[in-house]
C-alpha positions, 0 to 999 in steps of 0.5 A: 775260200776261193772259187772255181779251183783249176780242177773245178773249171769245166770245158766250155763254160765260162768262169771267173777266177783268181790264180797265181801265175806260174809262168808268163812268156809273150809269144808271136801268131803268125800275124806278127802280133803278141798273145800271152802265153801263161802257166796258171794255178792254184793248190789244185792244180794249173792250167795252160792258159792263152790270151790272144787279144788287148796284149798290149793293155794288159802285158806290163800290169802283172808277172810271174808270181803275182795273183791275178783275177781272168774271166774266160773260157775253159776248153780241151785242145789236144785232149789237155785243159786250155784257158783262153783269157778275156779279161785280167787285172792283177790282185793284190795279196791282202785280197787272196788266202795263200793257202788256196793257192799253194799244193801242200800235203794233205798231212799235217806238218807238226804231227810229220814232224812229231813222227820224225823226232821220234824216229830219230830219238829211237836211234841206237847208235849216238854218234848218229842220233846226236848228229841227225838231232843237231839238224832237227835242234837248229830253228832255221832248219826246222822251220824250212824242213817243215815246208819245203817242197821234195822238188820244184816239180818231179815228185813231192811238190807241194809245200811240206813234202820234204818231210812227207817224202823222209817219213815214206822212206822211213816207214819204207826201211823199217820194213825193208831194212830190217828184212835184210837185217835179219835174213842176211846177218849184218847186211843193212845197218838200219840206224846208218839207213836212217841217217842216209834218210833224213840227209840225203835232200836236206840241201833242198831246203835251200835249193828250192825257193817256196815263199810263192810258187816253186823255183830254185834259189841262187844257191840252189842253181849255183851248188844243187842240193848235194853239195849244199847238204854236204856243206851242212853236214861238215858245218855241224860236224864241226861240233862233233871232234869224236865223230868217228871219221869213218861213219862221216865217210859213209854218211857223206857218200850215202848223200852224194850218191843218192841219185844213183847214176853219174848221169843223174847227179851223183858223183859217186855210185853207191858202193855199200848196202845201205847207199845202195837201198836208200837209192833204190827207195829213194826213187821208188818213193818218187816215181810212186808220188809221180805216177799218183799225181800224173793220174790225178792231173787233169782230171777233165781229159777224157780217156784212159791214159794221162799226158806223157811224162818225160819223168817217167818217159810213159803215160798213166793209166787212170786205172778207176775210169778203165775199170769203170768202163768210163773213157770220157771221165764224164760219160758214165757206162760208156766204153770204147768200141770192141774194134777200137783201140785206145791211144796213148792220149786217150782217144780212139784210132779205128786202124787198130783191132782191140783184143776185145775184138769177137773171138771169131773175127780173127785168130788171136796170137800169144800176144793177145792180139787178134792175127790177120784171116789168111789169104785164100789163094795167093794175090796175083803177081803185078803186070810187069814183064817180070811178072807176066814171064813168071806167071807164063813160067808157071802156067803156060798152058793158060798164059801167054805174054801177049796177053798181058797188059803193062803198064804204059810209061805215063802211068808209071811215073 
């Protein structure tokens, strides 16, 4: 097994360590000379990584999906990881084990995919339940749904979360929708629900390329995954002539609005119960797997708060080191200052009064935060000749015009 892993490096110690590349681009310093810009990583993570010097040795020996071995030192730059490289040579694939190298989901495929037939063989309805297992029966599909990642980076990427993804959703809709079900009579049937499950991303099994890292194949960025399954499931319809044509028009409109809104992809809005509920778990499921590994990346950031995401347009609350009183991940038993407040990047801004502020320093408003002390009289008015006339206005017995000293020209430029 390989080691140090990505979530292994610590801030600035030097380590050695072989990584897959992610991504390589050659940029310019502000010298006009090159430095390597590289996404490294490993089935725990990556890390941007930098290597400033000997560009020109090095630049055409390796690319993007190689594994290569780098001897550097790891630091935080903006509160994010940052490898800077000193030494790298490529490795070849005998001398590493793929699986250290790419994320998979912490179950296992065949007991996931054992669960899912089993599932789809308890449908009631036939027309259904020998469509979804003519896609199950096929050994092409069957061997990609098993692997495939749920997407290239949002949610679920990591080998085999396709399926990890479809049996979260299932195990979701044997409780939602047999809530509606029941309560609301004829509302969700649970067995087209199903259907709308197991379909709606099988085209990412296509989409998606996953013998190495994660990218999109020529099909995927030609057609994406929508159109794709729809082309599936017209493919193996064809071995259906009874298929009623009105469950292929639900079942084909549960996949091509999934999305949920044009902007996102869809072509069409969910117009029916069931279309509806699988959008709404659908991007439920997502956004919870995308908030759990937004909390878990970069594990030696200090602070409260993980990076932005644009996914999820909000950063993440790494909820254990809050309660712990733990902002530095490191430092056991610290804790921000009472007159700090916390940053969205973690880090300390003494502008701000938290609302851990004393109870006496000031006022606290129903927002829970603390409120400015009032003035005790009221600030003198400025020294202009609109000023001195109102203060002259208001106490001519103690004020007179000549008194007041104005500002020359000079200084009011």
């Amino acid at each position: 097994m390989k080691s140090p892993f990505v979530r292994e490096l610590k801030p600035d110690e030097i380590s050695t360590a072989v990584f897959l590349v992610g991504t390589k681009e050659v940029r310019q310093k502000r010298t006009g000379e090159p430095y390597l810009s590289l996404i490294l990583s490993d089935r725990t993570g990556e890390i941007d990584s930098k290597m400033w010097d000997n560009v020109g040795e090095i630049v055409e020996t390796f690319d993007r999906d190689d594994f290569v071995k780098v001897k550097g030192l790891m630091q935080l730059y903006n509160n994010r990881p940052q490898f800077t490289i000193h030494k790298l040579r490529r490795v070849e694939d005998h001398e590493v084990d793929f699986r250290d190298f790419f994320p998979a989901s912490q179950n296992d495929p065949a007991a996931m995919w054992a669960e899912l037939r089993g599932i789809v063989s308890a449908i009631a309805n036939d027309h259904i339940r020998g469509l979804l297992n003519a896609f199950l029966d096929d050994p092409d599909v069957a061997a990609r749904y098993q692997v495939a990642p749920a997407a290239k980076s949002i949610h679920h990427a990591f080998r085999s979360g396709l399926l990890e993804h479809v049996l979260s959703l299932l195990k979701l809709a044997s409780v939602v929708g047999a809530h509606y079900a029941a309560s609301q009579s004829g509302l969700i049937d649970v067995d087209l629900l199903v259907a709308g499950i197991v379909l709606h991303d099988i085209g990412k099994i296509y989409e998606l390329s996953y013998d190495r890292g994660f990218n999109y194949s020529a099909e995927g960025q030609l057609l994406g995954h929508i159109a794709i399954a729809i082309r599936m499931i017209a493919d193996k319809l064809r071995a259906f002539p009874d298929f009623p044509v009105e469950l292929r028009n639900l079942i084909e409109h549960m996949v091509l609005s999934h999305h949920g809104q044009l902007e996102f992809g869809s072509p069409k809005l969910p117009i029916f119960p069931e279309a509806l509920l699988l959008h709404y778990l659908d991007d439920m499921d997502s956004k919870m797997e995308n908030m759990r590994a937004l909390i878990d990346k970069d594990p030696q950031s200090e602070g409260y708060f993980s990076a932005y995401s644009p996914a999820l347009g909000r950063v993440a609350l790494r909820k254990a080191r809050y309660l712990e009183k733990n902002p530095a991940g490191s430092k056991l038993g610290t804790a921000p200052d009472a007159h700090q407040d916390v940053s969205s990047n973690g880090n300390h801004s003494n502008n701000i009064h938290s609302s851990t502020a004393s109870k006496t320093d000031a006022p606290i408003h129903n927002g829970g935060l603390p409120m400015p002390a009032p003035s005790p009289k009221p600030a003198p008015a400025g020294t202009s000749i609109f000023g001195a006339k109102l203060q002259q206005a208001l106490h001519p017995d103690s004020m007179h015009l000549d008194t007041i000293q104005l500002d020359t020209p000079d200084e009011r430029k």
